[in-house]
C-alpha positions, 0 to 999 in steps of 0.5 A: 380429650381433644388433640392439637394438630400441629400446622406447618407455615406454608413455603411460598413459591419464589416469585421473581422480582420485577428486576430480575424478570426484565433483566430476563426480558433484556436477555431474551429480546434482541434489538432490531436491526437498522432498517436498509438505507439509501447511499446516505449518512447519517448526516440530515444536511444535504452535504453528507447526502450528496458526498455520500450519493458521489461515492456510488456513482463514482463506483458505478463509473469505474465499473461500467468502463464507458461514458454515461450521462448524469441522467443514467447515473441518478437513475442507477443511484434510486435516490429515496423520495426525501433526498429526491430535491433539485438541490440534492440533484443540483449538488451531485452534478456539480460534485462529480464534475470536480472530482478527481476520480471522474472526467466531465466531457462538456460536449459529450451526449450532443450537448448533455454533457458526459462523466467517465472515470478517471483511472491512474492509467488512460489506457484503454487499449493494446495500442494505447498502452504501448504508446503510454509506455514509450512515452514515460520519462523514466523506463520504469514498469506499471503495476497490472494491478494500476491498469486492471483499475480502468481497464479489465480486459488488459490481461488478454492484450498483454498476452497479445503484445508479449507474443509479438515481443513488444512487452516485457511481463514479469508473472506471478509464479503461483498463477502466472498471472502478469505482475508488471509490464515493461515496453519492448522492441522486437527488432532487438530480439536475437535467435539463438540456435537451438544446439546452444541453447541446448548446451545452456540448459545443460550446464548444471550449478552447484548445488548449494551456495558452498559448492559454487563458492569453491568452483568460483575460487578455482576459476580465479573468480571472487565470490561475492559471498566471501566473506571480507577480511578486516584491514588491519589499521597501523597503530600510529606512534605514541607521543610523548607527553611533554611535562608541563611548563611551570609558569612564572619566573624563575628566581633564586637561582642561587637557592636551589639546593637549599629550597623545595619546589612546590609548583607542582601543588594545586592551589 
């Protein structure tokens, strides 16, 4: 008696589909990144190229601190072949001539013409800087931040000059780095002895602001801490209404006790 073998279909395995497989390709490749370029936009004009060119040289400027020769600048820039045009050349010169952060010096190099930055400040030296102070119109003081900008080594000059009582320094308290600067005389400065110093060292404040008030109070002195205490405003006297004129002539005069008076009424 022949015997039925019973066969089960076959499970396919899951193919991935074409969509999920390049999703997976996107997932699993990186784009790659930019390669480097030169001190140029994206820009193709040569505009873009040469605005772009005058940014690092003026950078560079502010970093060497010196004057320097258009040639010394375009070989710092290593301008990339294609940029490398008379005109692209042509046009950075003539950028960097009007431009408000570098000084052009026609006569500079023999004839060559030389470019230096421009700083907030034109100091470059101890002597220098005491001659800019005296010289502004206003006695206000200058941010050693604006002056480090065109000249690095101010900090050590304004050391020098503090010491010799020919600066006012105002520091930092974390690192005691100078913040602003102020010009000073020393033909003003006055010693005092050092027993009065001592006795003024000594004398000890209040410890807190409710104590020095009362000290204050006792001396007869006024705190600028009290508090003020309202003025009281005089009341200014009510005035009396006066009732409002009927308008028009009277009449009838002889017929008040008998008529009504309806003039007070809208109409």
């Amino acid at each position: 008696m022949a015997t039925r073998i019973k066969t089960e279909p076959a499970i396919s395995s899951p193919i991935p589909s074409s969509a999920s497989s390049s999703q997976n390709d996107l997932k699993r490749k990186r784009p790659d990144p930019p390669p480097t370029t030169y001190a140029q936009t994206a820009d193709p004009a040569n505009g873009g190229n040469v605005m772009a060119l005058a940014v690092y040289a003026v950078k560079y400027l502010k970093e060497k601190e010196k004057a320097l020769t258009f040639d010394d600048i375009y070989r710092f820039l290593s301008v990339p072949p294609q940029l490398n045009t008379d005109s692209v050349r042509r046009d950075l010169r003539n950028h960097l001539k009007t431009n408000p952060r570098v000084d052009y010096i026609p006569k500079g190099f023999d004839g060559k013409g030389a470019f230096t930055y421009r700083p907030l400040h034109p100091v470059h030296s101890a002597d220098e800087l005491k001659g800019y102070l005296q010289a502004r119109p206003t006695a206000q003081g200058i941010s050693v931040k604006e002056l480090k900008e065109g000249w690095s080594a101010v900090p050590t000059a304004i050391d020098e000059l503090e010491a010799k009582g020919e600066l006012l320094v105002t520091r930092n308290k974390k690192d005691g780095a100078p913040k602003h600067v102020w010009p000073d005389d020393p033909s003003l400065a006055q010693h005092v002895e050092q027993e009065f110093r001592q006795l003024w060292h000594k004398m000890e404040l209040p410890p807190n602001v409710s104590e020095m008030r009362a000290e204050l109070e006792r001396a007869g002195l006024t705190p600028t801490s009290q508090i003020k205490q309202p003025v009281a405003q005089k009341k200014q006297k009510e005035k009396k209404k006066r009732a409002p004129r009927s308008g028009g002539r009277t009449t009838n005069v002889h017929m008040t006790a008998v008529l009504k008076d309806y003039s007070n009424r809208k109409r």
